[in-house]
C-alpha positions as CSV (number, residue, x, y, z in Angstrom):
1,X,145.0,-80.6,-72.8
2,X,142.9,-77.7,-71.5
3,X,144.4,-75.7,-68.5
4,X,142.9,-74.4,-65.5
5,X,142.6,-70.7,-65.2
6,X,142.3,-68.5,-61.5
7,X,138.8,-68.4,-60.6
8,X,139.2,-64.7,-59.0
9,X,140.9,-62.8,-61.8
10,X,137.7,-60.3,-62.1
11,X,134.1,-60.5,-60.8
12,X,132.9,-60.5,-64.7
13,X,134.4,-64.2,-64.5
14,X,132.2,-65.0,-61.8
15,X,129.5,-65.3,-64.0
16,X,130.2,-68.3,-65.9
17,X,129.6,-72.1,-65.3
18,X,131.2,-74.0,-63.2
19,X,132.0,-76.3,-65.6
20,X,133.4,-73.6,-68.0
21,X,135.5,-72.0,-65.1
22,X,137.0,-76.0,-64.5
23,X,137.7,-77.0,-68.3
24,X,138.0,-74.4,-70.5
25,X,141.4,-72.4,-70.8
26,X,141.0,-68.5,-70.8
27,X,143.6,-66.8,-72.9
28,X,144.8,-63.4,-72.4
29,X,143.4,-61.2,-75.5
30,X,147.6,-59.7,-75.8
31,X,148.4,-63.7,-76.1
32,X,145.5,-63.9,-78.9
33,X,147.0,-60.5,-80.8
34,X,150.0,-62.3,-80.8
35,X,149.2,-65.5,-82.2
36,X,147.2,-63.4,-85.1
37,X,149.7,-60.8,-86.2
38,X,147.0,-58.2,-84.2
39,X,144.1,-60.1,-86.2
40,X,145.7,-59.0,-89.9
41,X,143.0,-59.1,-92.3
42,X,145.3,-61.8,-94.4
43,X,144.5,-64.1,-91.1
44,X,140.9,-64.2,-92.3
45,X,139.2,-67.5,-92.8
46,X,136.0,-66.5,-92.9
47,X,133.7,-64.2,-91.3
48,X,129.6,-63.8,-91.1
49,X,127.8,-60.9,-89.4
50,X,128.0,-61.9,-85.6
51,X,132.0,-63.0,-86.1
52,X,135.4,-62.9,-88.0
53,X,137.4,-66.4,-88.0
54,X,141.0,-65.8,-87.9
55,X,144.2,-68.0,-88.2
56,X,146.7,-68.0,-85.6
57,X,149.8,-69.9,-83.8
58,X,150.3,-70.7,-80.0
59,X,152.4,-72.8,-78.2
60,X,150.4,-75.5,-77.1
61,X,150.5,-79.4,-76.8
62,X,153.9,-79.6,-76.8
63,X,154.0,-77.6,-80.3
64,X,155.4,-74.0,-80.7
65,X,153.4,-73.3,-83.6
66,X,150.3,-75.1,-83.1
67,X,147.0,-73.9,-85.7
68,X,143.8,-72.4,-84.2
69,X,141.3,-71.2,-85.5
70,X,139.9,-67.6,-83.2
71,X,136.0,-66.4,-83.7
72,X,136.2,-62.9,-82.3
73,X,132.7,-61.7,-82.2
74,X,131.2,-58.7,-83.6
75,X,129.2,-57.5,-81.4
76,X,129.9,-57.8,-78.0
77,X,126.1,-57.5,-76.8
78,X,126.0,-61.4,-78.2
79,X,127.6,-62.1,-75.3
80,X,124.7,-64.9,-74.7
81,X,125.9,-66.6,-77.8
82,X,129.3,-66.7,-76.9
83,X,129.1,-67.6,-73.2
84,X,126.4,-70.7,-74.9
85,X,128.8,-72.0,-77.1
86,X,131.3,-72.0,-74.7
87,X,129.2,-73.9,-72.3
88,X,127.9,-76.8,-75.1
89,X,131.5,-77.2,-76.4
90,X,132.8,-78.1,-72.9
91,X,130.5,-80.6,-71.9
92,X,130.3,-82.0,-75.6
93,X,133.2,-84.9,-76.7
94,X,132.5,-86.5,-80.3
95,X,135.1,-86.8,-83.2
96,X,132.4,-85.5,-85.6
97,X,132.0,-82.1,-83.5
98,X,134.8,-79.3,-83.4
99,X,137.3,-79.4,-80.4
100,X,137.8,-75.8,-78.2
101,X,140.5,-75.1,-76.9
102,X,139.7,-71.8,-74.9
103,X,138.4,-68.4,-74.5
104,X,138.9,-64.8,-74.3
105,X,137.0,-62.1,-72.8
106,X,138.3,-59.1,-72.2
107,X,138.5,-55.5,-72.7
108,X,135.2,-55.3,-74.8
109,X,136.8,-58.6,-76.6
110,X,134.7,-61.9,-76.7
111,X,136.9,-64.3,-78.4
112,X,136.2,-68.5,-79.2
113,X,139.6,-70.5,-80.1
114,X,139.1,-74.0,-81.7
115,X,141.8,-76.4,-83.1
116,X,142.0,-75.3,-87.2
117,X,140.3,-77.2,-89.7
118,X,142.7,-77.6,-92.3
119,X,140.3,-78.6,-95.0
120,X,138.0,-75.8,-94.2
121,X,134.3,-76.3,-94.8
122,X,132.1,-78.9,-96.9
123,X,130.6,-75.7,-98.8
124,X,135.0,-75.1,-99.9
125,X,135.3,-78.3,-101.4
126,X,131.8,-78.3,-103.4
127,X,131.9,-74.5,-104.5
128,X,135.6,-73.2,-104.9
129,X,138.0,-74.4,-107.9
130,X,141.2,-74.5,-105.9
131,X,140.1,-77.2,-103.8
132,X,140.2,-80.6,-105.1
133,X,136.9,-82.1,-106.1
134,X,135.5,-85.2,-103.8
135,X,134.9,-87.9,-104.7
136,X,131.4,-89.8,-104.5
137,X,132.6,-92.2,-101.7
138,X,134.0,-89.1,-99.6
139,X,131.0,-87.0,-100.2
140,X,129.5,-90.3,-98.7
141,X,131.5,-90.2,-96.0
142,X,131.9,-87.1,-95.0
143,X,127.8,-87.5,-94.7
144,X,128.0,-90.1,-92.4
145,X,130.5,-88.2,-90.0
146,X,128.4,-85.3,-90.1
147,X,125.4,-87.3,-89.6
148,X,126.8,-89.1,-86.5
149,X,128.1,-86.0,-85.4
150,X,124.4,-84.6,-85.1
151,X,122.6,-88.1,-83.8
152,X,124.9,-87.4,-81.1
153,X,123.0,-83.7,-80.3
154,X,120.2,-85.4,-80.7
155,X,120.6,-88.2,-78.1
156,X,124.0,-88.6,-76.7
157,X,124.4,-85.5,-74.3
158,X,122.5,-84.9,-71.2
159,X,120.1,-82.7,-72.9
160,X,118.7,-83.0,-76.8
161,X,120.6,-80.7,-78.7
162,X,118.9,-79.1,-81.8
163,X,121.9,-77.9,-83.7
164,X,119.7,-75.4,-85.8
165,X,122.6,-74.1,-88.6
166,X,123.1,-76.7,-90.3
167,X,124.5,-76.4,-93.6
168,X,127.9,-77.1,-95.8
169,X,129.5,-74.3,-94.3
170,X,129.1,-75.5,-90.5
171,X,130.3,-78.3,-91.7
172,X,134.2,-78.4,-91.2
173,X,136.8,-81.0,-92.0
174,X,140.0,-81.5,-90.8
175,X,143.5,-82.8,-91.9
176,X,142.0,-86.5,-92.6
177,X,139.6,-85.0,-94.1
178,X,137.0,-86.0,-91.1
179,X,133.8,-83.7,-90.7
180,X,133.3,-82.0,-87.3
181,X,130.3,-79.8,-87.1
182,X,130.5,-76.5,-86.0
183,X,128.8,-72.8,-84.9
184,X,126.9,-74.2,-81.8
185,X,126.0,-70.5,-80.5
186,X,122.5,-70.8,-82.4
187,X,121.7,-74.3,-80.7
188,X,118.9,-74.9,-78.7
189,X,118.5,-77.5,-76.0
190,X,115.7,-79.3,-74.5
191,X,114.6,-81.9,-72.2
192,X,116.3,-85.1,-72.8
193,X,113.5,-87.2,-74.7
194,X,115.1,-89.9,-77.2
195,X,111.8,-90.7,-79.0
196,X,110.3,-87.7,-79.3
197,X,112.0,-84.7,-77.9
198,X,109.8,-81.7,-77.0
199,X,109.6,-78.9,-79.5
200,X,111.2,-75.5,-78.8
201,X,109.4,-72.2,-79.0
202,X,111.9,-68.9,-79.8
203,X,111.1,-65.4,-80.2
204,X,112.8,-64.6,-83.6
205,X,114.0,-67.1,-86.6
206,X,117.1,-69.1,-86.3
207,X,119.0,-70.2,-89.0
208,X,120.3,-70.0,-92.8
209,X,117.2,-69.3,-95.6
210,X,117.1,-72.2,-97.8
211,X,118.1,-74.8,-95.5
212,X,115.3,-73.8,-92.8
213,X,112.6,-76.5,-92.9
214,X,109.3,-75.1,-93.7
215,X,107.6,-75.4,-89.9
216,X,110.4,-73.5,-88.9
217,X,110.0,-70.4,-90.9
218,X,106.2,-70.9,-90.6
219,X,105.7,-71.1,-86.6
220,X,109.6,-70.3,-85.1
221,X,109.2,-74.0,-83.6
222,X,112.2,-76.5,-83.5
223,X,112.4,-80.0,-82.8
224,X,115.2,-82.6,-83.9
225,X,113.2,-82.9,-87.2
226,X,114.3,-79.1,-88.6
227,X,117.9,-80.8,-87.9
228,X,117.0,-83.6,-90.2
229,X,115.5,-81.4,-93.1
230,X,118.3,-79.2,-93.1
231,X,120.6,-82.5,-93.5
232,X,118.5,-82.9,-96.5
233,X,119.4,-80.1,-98.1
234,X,122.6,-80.8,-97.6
235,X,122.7,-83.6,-99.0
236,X,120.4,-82.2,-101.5
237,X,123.3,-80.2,-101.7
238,X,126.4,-83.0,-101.8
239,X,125.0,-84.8,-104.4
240,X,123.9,-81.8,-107.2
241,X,126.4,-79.3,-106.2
242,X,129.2,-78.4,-109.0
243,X,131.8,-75.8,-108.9
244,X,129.5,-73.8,-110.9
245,X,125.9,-74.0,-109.6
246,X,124.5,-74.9,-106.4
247,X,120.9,-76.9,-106.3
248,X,119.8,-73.5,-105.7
249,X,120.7,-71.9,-109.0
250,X,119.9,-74.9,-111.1
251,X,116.4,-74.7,-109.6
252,X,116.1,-71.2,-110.9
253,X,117.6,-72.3,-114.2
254,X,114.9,-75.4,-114.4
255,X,112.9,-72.6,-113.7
256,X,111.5,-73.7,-110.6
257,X,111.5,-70.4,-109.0
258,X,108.7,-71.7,-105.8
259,X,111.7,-72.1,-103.5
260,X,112.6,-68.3,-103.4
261,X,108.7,-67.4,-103.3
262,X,106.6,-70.2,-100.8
263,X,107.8,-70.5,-97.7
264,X,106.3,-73.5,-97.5
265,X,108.2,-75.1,-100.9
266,X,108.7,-79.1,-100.6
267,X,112.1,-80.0,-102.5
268,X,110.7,-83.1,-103.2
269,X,108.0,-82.1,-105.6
270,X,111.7,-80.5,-107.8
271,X,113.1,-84.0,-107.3
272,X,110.2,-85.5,-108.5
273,X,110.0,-83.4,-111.6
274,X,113.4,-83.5,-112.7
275,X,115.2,-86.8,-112.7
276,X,118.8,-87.4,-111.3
277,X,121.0,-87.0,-114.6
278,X,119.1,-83.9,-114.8
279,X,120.2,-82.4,-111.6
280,X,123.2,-84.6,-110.7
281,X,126.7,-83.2,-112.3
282,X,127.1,-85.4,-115.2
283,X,130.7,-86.6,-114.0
284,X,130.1,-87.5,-111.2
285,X,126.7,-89.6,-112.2
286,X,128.9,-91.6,-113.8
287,X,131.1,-92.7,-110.8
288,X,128.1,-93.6,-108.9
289,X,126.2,-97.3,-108.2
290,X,122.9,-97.3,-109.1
291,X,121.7,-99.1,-105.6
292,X,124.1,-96.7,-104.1
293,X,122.1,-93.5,-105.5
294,X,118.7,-95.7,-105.2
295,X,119.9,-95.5,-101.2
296,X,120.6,-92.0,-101.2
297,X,118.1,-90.6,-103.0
298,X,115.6,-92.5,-100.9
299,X,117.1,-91.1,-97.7
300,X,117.4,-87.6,-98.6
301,X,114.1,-87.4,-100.0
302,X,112.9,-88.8,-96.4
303,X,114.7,-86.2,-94.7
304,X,113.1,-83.4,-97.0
305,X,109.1,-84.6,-96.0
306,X,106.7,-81.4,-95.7
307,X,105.8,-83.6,-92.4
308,X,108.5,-83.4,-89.5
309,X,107.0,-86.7,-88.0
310,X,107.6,-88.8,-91.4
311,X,111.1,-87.5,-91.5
312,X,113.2,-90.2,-90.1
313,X,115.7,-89.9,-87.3
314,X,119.6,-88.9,-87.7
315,X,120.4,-92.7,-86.5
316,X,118.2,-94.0,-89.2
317,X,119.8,-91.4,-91.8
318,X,123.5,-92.8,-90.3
319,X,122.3,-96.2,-91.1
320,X,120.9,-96.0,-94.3
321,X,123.8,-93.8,-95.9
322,X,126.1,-96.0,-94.5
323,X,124.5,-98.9,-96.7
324,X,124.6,-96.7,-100.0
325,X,128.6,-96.3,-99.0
326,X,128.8,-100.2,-98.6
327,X,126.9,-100.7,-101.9
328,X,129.2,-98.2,-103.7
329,X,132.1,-99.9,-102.5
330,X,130.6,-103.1,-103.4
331,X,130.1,-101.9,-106.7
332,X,133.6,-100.2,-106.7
333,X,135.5,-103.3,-105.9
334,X,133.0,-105.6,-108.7
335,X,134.8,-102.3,-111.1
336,X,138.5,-103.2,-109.9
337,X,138.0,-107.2,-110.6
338,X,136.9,-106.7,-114.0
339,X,133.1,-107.4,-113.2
340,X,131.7,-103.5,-113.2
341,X,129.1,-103.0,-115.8
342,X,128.1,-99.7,-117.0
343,X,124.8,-98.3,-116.5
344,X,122.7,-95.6,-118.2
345,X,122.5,-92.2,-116.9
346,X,119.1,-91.7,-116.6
347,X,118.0,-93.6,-113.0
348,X,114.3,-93.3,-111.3
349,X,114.8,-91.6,-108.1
């Protein structure tokens, strides 16, 4: 799938990895133009400040018009970030992380191509009206994809990988509708350690505000455990989210204003406070089993501890949201045979 490119086009290649130079497919920047109508603004599919995503069509795996998806950077002094992400993406293989396809860099041009995600992003499908709404079960398991996708940072590649961006938007999803994550140029990687990986120490804060866990924005110090608050939020996030307010806004609204203004805010103490029919949208509280939201609840609020070393692990938050998805479909299937019973909408969480 990837081709080979000529290792002695330009001493500036010479730079890179081995492993890049073997496995990764270097595209011309006139073949990239091409395949974006010269990057026209309506190829847009998002941008943030270090990159523009664009849209495009090549020839490639026996298709004429195949989809990509191109992140040209901004600025082409982040030529660290791009030549990381590179690197991670070729030695990383997983159906719940994004797929590249190649590269560009030339004349000033840093470019990332990656196979499009036709479903764009978690964050599309819980916050804009022209996408349809999810369902509870694929809100379920488009968690576990995404969760596997980051157990296997954590402790399938050579290295720990500490994804540190994670969030609804890094979250992408493709035509089946299966989560890969994405926007691996922030990432960190450390020694190898399955039980306890060593922390990371940077120079200046990584990551989005709000989804940051509080050591983090306290001390600039990662470990696998800032992966697994920020999986909290988001499914902080999955399950309170409606096309109208994110958790976020309905905590100002509940007038729980401490998450703009302490650093060190716990989520949990809001969860605690207000219970689920308060925060969940109503609709969809009613589509859900109450030992299915018992499960979820439980894990998210694990994942959302003030203390990293009481949060649990991403294999343990894989296996426990995969038994709230077996006891909604449980529940789902007692519904279709006539045995469902309805339940109040107020539940303890």
């Amino acid at each position: 799938m990837l081709a080979k490119y000529s290792k002695h086009k330009s001493s500036s290649k010479k730079q890179y990895p081995t492993v890049i130079e073997e496995l990764c497919h270097q595209f011309s920047l006139e073949d990239l133009k091409n395949s974006t109508n010269n990057f026209d603004a309506d190829r847009i599919i998002g941008q943030t400040s270090f990159s523009i995503a664009y849209k495009g069509y090549l020839k490639h795996n026996g298709e004429t018009d195949y989809p990509i998806a191109l992140k040209r950077m901004r600025n082409i002094f982040d030529e660290w970030k791009f030549k990381k992400e590179i690197e991670l993406h070729c030695q990383l293989h997983h159906p719940n992380l994004t797929s590249l396809i190649g590269f560009c860099d030339q004349k000033d041009e840093k470019i990332i191509v990656y196979e499009y995600m036709l479903n764009g992003s978690l964050y599309d499908h819980l916050r804009l009206r022209d996408m349809d709404p999810l369902s509870w079960k694929k809100r379920l398991e488009i968690c576990i994809g995404a969760a596997k996708g980051l157990h296997y940072l954590h402790t399938g590649a050579k290295r720990t990988i500490f994804h540190c961006d994670i969030k609804p938007q890094t979250i992408l999803l493709d035509n089946s509708m299966v989560p890969k994550l994405s926007h691996l140029g922030f990432s960190l990687q450390g020694k190898l350690s399955k039980l306890n990986p060593k922390p990371i120490k940077v120079d200046t804060l990584i990551g989005t505000f709000g989804y940051m866990a509080p050591e983090c924005v306290l001390t600039n110090t990662f470990t696998d455990k800032c992966d697994v608050y920020s999986f909290g939020i988001v499914l902080f996030e999955v399950a309170c989210t409606s096309y109208k307010n994110t958790i976020f806004d309905k905590m100002v609204m509940l007038e729980d204003i401490y998450w703009f203004t302490n650093q060190s805010f716990n989520p949990t103490i809001f969860l605690e406070r207000f219970p689920a029919d308060e925060i969940i949208d109503p609709i969809l509280m009613r589509l859900i089993a109450p030992k299915c939201l018992v499960v979820f609840m439980d894990i998210m609020k694990r994942c959302l501890n003030i203390e990293p070393n009481e949060r649990p692990t991403m294999g343990e938050v894989e296996v426990e949201l995969e038994h709230a998805l077996a006891l909604q479909q449980e529940a789902d299937d007692g519904k279709s045979n006539g045995d469902f019973k309805f339940f109040p909408t107020t539940i303890s969480t």
